[in-house]
VEXDREN-2710 file (C-alpha; in Angstrom, 1 decimal):
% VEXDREN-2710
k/r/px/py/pz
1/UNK/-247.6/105.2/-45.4
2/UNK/-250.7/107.1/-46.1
3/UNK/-250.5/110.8/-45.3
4/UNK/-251.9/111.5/-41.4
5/UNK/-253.6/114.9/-40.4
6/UNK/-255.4/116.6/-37.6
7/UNK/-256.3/119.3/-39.5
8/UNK/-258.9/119.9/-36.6
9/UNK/-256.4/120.0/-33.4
10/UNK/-254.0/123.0/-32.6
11/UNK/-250.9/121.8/-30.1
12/UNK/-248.7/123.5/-27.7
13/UNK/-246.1/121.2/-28.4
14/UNK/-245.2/118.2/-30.5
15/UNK/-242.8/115.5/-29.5
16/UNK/-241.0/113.4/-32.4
17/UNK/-239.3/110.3/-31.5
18/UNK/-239.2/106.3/-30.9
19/UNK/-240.9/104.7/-27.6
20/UNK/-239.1/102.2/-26.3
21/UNK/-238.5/99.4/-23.4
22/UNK/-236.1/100.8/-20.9
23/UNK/-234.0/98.3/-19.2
24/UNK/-233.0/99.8/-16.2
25/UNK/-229.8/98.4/-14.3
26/UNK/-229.3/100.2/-11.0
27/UNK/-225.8/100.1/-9.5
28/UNK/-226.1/96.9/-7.4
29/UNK/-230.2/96.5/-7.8
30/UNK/-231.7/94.6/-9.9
31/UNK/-233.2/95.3/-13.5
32/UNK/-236.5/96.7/-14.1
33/UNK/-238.1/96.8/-17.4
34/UNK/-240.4/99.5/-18.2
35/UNK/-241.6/101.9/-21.1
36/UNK/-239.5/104.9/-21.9
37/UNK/-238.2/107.3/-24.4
38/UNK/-237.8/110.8/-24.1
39/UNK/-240.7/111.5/-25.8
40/UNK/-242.5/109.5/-23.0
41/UNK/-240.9/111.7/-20.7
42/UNK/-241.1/114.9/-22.3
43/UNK/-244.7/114.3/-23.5
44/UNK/-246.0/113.4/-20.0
45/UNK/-244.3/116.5/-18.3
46/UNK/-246.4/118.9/-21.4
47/UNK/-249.3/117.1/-20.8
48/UNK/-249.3/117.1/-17.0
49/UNK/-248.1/121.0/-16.6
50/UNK/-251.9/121.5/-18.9
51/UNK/-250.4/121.6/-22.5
52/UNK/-251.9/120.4/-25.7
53/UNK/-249.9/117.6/-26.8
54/UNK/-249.2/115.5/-29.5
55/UNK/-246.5/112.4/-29.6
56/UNK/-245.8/110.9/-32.8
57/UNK/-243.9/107.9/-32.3
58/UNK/-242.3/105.1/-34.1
59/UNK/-242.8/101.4/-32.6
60/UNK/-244.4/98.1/-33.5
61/UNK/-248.3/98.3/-33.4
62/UNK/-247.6/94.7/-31.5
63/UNK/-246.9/97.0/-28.6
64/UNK/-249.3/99.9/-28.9
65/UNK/-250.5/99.1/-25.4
66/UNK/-247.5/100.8/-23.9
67/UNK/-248.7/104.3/-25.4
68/UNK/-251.6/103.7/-22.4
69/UNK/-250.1/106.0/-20.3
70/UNK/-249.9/108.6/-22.7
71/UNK/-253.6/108.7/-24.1
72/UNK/-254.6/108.7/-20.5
73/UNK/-252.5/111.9/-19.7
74/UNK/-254.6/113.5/-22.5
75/UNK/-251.0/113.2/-25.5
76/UNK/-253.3/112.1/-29.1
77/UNK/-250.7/109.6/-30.3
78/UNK/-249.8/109.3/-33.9
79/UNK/-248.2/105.7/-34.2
80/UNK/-245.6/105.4/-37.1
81/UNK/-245.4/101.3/-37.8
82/UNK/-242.1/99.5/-37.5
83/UNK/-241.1/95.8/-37.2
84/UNK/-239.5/96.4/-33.8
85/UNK/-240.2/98.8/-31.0
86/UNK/-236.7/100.2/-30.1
87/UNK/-235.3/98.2/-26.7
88/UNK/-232.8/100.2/-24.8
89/UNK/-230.7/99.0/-21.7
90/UNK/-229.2/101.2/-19.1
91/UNK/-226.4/99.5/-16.6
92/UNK/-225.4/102.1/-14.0
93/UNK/-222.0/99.8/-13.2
94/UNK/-220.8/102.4/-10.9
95/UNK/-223.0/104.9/-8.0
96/UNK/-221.5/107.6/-9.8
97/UNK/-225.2/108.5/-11.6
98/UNK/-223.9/109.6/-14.8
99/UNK/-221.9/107.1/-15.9
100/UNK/-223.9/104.9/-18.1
101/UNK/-223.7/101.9/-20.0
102/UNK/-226.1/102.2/-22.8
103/UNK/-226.9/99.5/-25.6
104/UNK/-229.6/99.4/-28.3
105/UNK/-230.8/96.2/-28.5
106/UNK/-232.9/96.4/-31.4
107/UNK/-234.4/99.9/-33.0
108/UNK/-237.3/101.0/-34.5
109/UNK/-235.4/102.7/-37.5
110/UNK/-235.1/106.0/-38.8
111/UNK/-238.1/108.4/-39.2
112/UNK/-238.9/110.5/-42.4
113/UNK/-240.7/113.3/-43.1
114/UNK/-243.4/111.4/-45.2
115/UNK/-244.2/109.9/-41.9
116/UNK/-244.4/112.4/-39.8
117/UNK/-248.1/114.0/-40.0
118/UNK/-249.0/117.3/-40.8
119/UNK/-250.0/119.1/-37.5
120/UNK/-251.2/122.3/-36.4
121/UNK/-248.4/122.2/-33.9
122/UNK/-246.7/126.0/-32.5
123/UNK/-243.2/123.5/-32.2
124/UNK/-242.1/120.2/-32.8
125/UNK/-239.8/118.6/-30.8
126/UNK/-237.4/116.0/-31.7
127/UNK/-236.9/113.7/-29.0
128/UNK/-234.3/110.6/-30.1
129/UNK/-232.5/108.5/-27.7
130/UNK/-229.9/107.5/-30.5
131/UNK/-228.6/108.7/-33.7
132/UNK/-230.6/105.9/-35.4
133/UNK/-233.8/108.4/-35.5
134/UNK/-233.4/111.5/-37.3
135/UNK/-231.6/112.8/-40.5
136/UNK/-230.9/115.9/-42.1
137/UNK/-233.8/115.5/-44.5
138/UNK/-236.4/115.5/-41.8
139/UNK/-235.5/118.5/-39.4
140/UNK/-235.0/120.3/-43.1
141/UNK/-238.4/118.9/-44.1
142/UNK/-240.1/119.6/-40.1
143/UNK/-238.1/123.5/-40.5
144/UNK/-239.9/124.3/-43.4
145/UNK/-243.4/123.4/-42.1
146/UNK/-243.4/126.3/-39.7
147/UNK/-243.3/126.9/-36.2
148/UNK/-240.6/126.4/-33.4
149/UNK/-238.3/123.5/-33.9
150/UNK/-235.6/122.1/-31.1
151/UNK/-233.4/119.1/-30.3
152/UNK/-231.8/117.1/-27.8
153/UNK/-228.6/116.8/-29.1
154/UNK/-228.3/113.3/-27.3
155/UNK/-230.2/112.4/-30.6
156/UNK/-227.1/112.6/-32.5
157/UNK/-224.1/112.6/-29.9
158/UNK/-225.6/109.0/-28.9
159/UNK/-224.3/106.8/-31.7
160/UNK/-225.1/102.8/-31.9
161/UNK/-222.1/100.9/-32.8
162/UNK/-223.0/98.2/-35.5
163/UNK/-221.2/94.8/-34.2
164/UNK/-222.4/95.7/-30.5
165/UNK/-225.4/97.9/-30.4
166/UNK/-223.4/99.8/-27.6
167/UNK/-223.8/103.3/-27.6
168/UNK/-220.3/105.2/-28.0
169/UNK/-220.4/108.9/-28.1
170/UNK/-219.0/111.0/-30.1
171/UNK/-218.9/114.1/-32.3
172/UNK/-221.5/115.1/-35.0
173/UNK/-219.9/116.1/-38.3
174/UNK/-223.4/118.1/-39.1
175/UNK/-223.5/119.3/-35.6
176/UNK/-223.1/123.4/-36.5
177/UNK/-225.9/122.9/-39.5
178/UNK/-228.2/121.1/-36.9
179/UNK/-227.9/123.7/-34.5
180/UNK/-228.5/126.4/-36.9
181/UNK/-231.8/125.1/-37.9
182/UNK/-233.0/125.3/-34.3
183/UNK/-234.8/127.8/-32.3
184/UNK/-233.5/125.8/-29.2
185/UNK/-231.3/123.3/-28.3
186/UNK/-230.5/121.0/-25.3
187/UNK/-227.5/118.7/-24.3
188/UNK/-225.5/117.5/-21.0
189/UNK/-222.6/117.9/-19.9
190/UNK/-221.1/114.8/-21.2
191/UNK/-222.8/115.6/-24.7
192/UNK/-221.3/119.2/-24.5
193/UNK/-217.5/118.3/-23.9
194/UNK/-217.6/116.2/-26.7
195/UNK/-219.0/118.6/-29.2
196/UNK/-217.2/121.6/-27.5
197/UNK/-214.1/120.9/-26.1
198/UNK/-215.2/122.5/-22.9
199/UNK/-216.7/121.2/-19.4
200/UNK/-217.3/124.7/-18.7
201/UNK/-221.0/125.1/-19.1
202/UNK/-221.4/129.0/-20.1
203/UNK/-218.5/128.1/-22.4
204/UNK/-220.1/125.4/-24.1
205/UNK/-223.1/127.4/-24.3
206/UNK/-221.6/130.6/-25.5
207/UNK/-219.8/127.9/-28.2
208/UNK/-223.3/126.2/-28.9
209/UNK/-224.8/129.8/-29.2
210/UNK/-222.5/131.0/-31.4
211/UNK/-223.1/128.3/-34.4
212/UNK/-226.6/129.9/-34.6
213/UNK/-229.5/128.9/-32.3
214/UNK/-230.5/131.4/-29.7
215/UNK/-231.5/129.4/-26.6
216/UNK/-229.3/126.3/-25.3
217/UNK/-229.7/124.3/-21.9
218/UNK/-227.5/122.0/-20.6
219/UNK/-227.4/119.8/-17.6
220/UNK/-225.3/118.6/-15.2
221/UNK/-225.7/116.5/-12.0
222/UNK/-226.0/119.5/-10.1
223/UNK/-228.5/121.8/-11.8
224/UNK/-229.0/123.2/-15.4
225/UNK/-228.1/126.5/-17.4
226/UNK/-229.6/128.2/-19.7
227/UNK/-228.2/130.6/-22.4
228/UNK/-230.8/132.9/-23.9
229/UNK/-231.7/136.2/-24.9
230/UNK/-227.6/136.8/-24.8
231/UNK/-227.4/136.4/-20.8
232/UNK/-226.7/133.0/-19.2
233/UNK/-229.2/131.5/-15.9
234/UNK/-228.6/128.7/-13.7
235/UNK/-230.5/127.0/-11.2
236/UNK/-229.6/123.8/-9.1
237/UNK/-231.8/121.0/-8.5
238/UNK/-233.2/120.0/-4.9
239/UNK/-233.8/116.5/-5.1
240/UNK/-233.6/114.4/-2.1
241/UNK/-232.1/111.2/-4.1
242/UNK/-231.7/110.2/-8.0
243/UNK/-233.7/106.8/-8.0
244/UNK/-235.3/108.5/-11.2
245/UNK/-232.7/109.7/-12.5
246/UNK/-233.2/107.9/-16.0
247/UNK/-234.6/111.0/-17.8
248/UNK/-233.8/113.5/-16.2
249/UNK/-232.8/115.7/-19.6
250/UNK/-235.5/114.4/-21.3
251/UNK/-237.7/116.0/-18.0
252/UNK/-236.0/118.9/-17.8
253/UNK/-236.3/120.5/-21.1
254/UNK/-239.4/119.4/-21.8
255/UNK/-240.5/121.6/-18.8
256/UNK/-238.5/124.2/-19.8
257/UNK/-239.8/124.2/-23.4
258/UNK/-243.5/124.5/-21.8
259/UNK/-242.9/127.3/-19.4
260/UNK/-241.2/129.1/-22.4
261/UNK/-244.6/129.3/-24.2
262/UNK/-245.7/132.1/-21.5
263/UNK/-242.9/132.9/-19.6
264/UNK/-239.3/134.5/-20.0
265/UNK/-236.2/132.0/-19.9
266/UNK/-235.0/132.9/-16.2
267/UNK/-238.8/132.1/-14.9
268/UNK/-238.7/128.9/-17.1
269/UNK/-235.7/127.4/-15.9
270/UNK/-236.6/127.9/-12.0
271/UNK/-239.5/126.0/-13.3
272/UNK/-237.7/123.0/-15.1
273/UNK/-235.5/122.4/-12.1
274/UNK/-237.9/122.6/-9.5
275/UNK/-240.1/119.9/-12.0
276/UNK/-237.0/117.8/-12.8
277/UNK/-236.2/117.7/-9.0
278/UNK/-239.6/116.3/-8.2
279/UNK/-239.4/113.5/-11.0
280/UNK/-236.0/112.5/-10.3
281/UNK/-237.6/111.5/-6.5
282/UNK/-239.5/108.6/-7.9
283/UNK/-238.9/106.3/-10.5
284/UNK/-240.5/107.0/-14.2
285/UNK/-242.2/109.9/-15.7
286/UNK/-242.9/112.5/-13.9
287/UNK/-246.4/112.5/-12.1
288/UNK/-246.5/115.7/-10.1
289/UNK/-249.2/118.5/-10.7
290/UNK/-248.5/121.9/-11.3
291/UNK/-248.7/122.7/-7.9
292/UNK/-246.2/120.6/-6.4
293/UNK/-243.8/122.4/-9.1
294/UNK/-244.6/125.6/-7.8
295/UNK/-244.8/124.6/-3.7
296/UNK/-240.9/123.2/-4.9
297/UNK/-240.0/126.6/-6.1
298/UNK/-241.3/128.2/-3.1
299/UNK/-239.8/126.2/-0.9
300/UNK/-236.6/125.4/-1.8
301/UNK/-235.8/126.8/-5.4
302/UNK/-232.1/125.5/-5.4
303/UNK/-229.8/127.8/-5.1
END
């Protein structure tokens, strides 16, 4: 693939991933396919709250037309061609929220740094869904470019299982080495118990913390915490229901990573749930403006 610049455009943020179909099962509803990804997710959140973004994503050109919502958002898309755009299914078999059956129906394949184009980015973000979408070579190879670097650790935790493209998670031999290359790092709870031992949040992030990267958030059902700066800050959400709870991580940092540009990790996370709250009242990506995050804060900030 030949090598892609933009030698011209400076970004805020950078989100690295696959887009995808989302097949959404709701506990007793019926499914509804739609686009997804986190980096759909966290993109549109960047680009809503008035970041420069870009999104460079790995999908079939056959299905470009699902980046729509994107480019009208004001995200420049770099499109990394595959045979298959990555088709995930979510079946919510219980009304317990968080517990998920996920299954990779077909993938888009793993990304390397050759692909990835050389941007005047201040972070890149690597937003996978599975383990099938980044290596060691290419947050090694992304490090050394420069700039801030982070992770959803769901990237790696999430692991497809050959004979049944079900997800099955489970620990990351690499996870301490991952970490360490990171200037911030995000997980769930489910993710953190795995790779921790602990469901104790400040636990698992004092554990996180401790293999090298400075800032960690995790989330829960109930809020999110964040571990920076060597102190620890929660917030709960305020949602009024979870019918969009599919992304609500992917949300949640992504806010968090924007706010963090300008503003100190305490502010930032008041931010993300107040955000995350808002986008989990309404299916998809979020949609809100920046002053229906802040009216949130004001008026019910979650604790």
């Amino acid at each position: 693939m030949p090598k892609q610049t933009a030698a011209s455009t400076s970004y805020d943020l950078t989100f690295v991933g696959h887009m995808c179909y989302d097949e959404i099962i709701p506990f007793g509803g019926k499914p509804v396919v739609a686009p997804g990804s986190a980096v759909l997710c966290g993109a549109m959140v960047a680009a809503r709250v008035g970041k420069r973004v870009a999104a460079v994503v790995k999908m079939s050109p056959q299905d470009k037309r699902i980046l729509k919502p994107l480019k009208d958002a004001g995200v420049d898309t770099y499109l990394i061609p595959a045979p298959f755009t990555t088709y995930s299914r979510v079946a919510h078999e219980t009304e317990n929220v968080d517990e998920r059956r996920l299954t990779i129906v077909r993938t888009a394949g793993r990304i390397v740094l050759g692909e990835v184009p050389e941007l005047h980015t201040k972070g890149f973000h690597l937003a996978g869904i599975s383990d099938s979408e980044f290596d060691m070579d290419l947050l090694r190879g992304l490090k050394a470019r420069g700039g801030h670097l982070s992770v959803d650790l769901q990237s790696f935790v999430r692991q497809i299982t050959p004979e049944t493209n079900e997800i099955k998670f489970a620990d990351v031999p690499d996870k301490q080495a991952i970490v360490r290359m990171m200037d911030k790092v995000k997980l769930d709870i489910v993710e953190a118990k795995i790779l921790t031992g602990t469901e104790d949040l400040e636990q698992a992030a004092l554990i996180v913390e401790s293999w090298g990267c400075p800032e960690v958030v995790i989330t829960h059902a109930e809020g999110v915490l964040a571990r920076a700066a060597g102190k620890t800050h929660y917030e709960k959400f305020s949602n009024k229901s979870v019918v969009g709870r599919t992304g609500r991580g992917d949300t949640t940092f992504a806010a968090y990573l924007c706010r963090r540009l300008e503003h100190n990790p305490e502010d930032s996370l008041k931010f993300a749930a107040a955000l995350v709250s808002i986008k989990m009242e309404s299916p998809g990506p979020f949609h809100g403006t920046l002053e229906d995050v802040f009216r949130r804060m004001r008026e019910d900030p979650g604790r």
